[in-house]
C-alpha positions in Angstrom: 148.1 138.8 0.3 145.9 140.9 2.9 142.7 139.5 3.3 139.7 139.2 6.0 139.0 136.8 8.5 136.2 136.1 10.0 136.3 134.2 13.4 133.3 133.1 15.8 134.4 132.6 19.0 137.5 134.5 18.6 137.6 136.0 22.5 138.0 132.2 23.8 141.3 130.1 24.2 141.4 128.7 20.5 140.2 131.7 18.7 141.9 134.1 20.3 145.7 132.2 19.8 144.0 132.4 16.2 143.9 136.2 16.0 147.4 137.0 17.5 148.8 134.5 14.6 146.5 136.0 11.6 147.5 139.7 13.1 151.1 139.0 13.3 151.2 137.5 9.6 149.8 141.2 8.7 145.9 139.9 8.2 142.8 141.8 8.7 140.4 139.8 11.7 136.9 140.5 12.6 136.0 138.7 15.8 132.5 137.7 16.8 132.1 136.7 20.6 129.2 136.6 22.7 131.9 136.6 25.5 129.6 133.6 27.5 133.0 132.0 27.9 135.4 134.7 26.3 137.3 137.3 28.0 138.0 140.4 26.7 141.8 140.5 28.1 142.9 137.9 25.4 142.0 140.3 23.1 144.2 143.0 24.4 147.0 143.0 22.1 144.5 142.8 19.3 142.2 145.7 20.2 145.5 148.1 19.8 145.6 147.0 16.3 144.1 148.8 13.7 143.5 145.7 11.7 141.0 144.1 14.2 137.7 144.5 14.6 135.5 143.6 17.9 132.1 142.4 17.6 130.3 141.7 20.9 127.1 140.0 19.9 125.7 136.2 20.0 125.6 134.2 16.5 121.6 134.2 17.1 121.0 137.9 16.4 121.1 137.0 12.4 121.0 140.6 11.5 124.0 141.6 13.3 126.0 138.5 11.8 124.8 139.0 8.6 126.4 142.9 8.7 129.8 141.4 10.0 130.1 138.7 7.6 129.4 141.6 4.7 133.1 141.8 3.2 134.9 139.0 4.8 137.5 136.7 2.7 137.0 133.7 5.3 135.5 132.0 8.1 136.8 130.8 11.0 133.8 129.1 12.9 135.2 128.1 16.9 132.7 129.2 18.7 130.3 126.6 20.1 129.3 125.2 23.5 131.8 122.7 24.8 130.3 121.8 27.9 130.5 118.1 26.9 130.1 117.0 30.6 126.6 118.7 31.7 124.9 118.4 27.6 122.3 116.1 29.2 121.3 118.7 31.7 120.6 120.9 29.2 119.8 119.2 25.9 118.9 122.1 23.7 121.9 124.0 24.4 124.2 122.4 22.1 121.8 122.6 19.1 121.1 125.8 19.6 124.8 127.0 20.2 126.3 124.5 18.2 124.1 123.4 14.8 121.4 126.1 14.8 124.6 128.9 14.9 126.2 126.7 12.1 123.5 127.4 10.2 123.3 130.5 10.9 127.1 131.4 10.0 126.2 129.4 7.0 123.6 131.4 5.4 125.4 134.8 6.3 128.3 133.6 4.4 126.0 132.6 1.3 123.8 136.2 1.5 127.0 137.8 1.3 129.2 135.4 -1.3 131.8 134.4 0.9 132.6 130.9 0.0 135.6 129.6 2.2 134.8 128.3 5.7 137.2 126.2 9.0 135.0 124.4 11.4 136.0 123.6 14.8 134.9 119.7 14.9 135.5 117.4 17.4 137.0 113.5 17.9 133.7 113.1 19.8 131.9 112.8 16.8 133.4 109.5 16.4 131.6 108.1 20.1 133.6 105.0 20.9 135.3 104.1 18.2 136.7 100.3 17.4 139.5 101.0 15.7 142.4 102.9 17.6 143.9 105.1 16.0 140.8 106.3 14.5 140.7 107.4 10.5 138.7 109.9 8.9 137.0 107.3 7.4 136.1 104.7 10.9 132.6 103.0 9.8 130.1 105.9 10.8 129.9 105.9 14.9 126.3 106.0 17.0 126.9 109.1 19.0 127.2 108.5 22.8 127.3 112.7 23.2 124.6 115.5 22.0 128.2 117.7 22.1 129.1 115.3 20.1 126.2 114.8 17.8 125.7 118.4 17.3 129.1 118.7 16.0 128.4 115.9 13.8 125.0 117.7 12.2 127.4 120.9 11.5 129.8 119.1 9.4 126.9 117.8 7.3 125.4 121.5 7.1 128.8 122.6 6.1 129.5 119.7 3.1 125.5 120.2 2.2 126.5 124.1 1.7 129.8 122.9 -0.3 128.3 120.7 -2.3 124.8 123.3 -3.1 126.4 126.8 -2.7 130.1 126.0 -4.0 131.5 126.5 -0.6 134.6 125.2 0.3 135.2 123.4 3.7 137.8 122.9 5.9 136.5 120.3 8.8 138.4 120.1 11.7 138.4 117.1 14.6 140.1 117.6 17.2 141.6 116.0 20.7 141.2 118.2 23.4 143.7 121.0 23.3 146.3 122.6 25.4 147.8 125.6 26.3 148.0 129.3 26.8 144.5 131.0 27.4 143.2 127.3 28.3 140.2 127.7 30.9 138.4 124.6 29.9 139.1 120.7 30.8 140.8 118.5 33.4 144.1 120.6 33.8 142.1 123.3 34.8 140.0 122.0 36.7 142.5 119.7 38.4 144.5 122.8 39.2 141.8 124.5 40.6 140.4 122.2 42.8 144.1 121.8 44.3 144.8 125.0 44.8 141.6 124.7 47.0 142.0 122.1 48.7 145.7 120.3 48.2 144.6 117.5 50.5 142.0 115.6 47.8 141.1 115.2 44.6 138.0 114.1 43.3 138.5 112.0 40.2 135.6 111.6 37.6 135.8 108.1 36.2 138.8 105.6 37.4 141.1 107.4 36.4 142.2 105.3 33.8 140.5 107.0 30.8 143.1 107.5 27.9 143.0 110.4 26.3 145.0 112.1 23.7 145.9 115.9 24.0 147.6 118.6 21.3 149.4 121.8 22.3 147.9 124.8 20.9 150.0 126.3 18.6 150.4 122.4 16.9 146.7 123.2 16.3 146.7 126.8 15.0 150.1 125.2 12.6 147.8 122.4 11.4 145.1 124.6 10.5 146.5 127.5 8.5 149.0 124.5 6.8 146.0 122.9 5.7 143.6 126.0 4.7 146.8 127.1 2.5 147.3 124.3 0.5 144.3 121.8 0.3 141.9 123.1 -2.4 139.2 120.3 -2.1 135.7 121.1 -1.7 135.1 119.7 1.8 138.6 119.1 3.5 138.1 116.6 6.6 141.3 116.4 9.1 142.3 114.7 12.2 144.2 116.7 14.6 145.9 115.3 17.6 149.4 113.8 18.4 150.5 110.0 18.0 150.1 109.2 21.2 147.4 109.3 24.4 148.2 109.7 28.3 145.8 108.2 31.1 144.1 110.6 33.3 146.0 110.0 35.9 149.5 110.4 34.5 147.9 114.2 34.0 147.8 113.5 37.6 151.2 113.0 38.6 152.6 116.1 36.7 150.4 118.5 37.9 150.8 117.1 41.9 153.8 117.6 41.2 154.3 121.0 40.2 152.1 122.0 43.1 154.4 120.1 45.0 151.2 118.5 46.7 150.2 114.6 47.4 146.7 114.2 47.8 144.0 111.6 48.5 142.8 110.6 45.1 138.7 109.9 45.4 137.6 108.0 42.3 134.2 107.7 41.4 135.0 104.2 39.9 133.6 103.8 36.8 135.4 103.6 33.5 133.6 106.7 32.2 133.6 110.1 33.8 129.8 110.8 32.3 127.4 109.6 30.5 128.8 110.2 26.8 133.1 110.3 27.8 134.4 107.9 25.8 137.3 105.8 28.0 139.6 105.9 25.3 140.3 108.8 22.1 142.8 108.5 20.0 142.8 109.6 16.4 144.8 109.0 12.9 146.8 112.0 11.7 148.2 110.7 8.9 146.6 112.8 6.9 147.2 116.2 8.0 150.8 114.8 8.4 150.9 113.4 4.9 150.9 117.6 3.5 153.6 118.0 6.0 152.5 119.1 9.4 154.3 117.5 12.7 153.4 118.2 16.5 156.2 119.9 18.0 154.8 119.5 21.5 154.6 116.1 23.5 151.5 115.3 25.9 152.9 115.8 28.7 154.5 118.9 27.9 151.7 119.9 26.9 150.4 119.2 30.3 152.9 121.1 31.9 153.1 124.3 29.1 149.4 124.8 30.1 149.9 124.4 34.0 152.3 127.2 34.4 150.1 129.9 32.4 147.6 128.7 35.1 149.6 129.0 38.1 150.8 132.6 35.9 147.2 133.3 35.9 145.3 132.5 38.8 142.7 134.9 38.0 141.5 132.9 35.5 139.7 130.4 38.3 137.8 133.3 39.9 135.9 133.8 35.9 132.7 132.1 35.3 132.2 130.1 32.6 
């Protein structure tokens, strides 16, 4: 059945993967991108297709969103400020791009009756965690992240609207993800640094941080798998793999591929910043139980995403 899709963020590495996969399934997809981090080039493809439809404006400007959301079937809410890292340099940015936005989205789905919404959450919301893997339902977590917390204060906005407006929600936490179109984490920013200087690497942390990654497309297959057939009223899933690497076994693959064997320059502690948490690993037995599998290892991951870079190198010259 043709319908419309609605995705925020939809010019950035997630959302865009997001639009090629609706388009090729024959959907309609209206993009809204501030381009802050976007680029315009994933979008190519799309922009040739007379089912897609570009807006280039921030989730502030309610007007404008309120016009684009007029007609939509469904929501696809990615966009958001990620920069979990440098949040504490800048503590209203993530509660103005993340919750205030959410609200916003929110409201322009409920002045124009659309009902069903996907939300981009995070495995940060869970801070650090004492029980590995972690559930859906770990005791509730003090937040060691405003990233994190403002994530947290959407997915209350967005079962508060479920529960009031007869929404329905699809919440999504995630690992950190991999893969084509990635211009975001340590991969890239491992890569770039070497390419700079292959004689050093400076290493945020001890390197001994365990982490758990998921391959792109194992994301976007999760997503639409559990937006087709869950029919709850707020719908709360892990994504991730069953399994976690150490920072520094990303390390080894990508030395290697650059065929490069520098000094590693740790800053020593167990956490990169003030809010990483040393050790993320989450449950997916849930999202498995309606029968979705990762068809992507870590590490392959790892090395999938690596040689789009080295494909790409362009993508290190682009601010974001």
């Amino acid at each position: 059945m043709l319908k419309t899709h609605f995705i925020t963020g939809g010019a950035g590495f997630i959302g865009s993967n997001l639009v090629d996969r609706l388009l090729s399934d024959e959907q309609r997809v209206v993009v809204y991108d501030n381009f802050s981090t976007g680029l315009e080039c994933f979008l190519q493809q799309a922009l040739a297709n007379p089912n897609f439809k570009l807006y280039k404006a921030d989730l502030l400007d309610v007007e404008t969103l309120n016009q684009a959301v007029n007609g939509v079937d469904m929501v696809w809410h990615l966009a958001a400020n990620a920069d979990v890292r440098f949040g504490l340099e800048h503590p209203r940015k993530d509660l103005e791009q993340n919750t205030i936005v959410t609200h916003n989205v929110l409201e322009a789905m409920r002045v124009n009756n659309v009902k069903k919404i996907a939300f981009s959450s995070t495995g940060s919301i869970y801070g650090e965690p004492s029980i590995h893997p972690t559930p859906e339902n770990a005791p509730f977590p003090i937040q060691t992240s405003l990233y994190g917390a403002s994530k947290l204060a959407c997915e209350a906005l967005i079962q508060a609207y479920c529960e009031g407006f007869g929404f329905q929600g699809y919440i999504f936490r995630f690992v950190s993800v991999l893969g084509e179109r990635y211009t975001h984490g340590h991969v890239f920013d491992f890569c770039r640094k070497l390419i700079d200087n292959p004689n050093e690497l400076h290493v945020l942390g001890n390197g001994r941080q365990r982490k758990s990654y998921m391959y792109v497309q194992d994301c976007l297959d999760a997503m639409l798998l559990a937006v087709k057939q869950c029919n709850g009223k707020v719908n709360v899933f892990n994504l991730g793999v069953d399994d976690y690497i150490e920072v520094n076994d990303s390390i080894t693959v990508i030395t290697k591929r650059l065929e490069v064997s520098p000094k590693l320059k740790y800053s020593g502690e167990e956490r990169g910043w003030i809010g990483d948490s040393p050790f993320i690993w989450l449950d997916t037995s849930l999202i498995r139980s309606i029968g979705w599998l990762p068809k992507v290892r870590i590490l392959d991951g790892v090395a999938k995403t690596l040689e789009w870079l080295l494909s790409n190198k362009w993508v290190f010259a682009e601010r974001f």
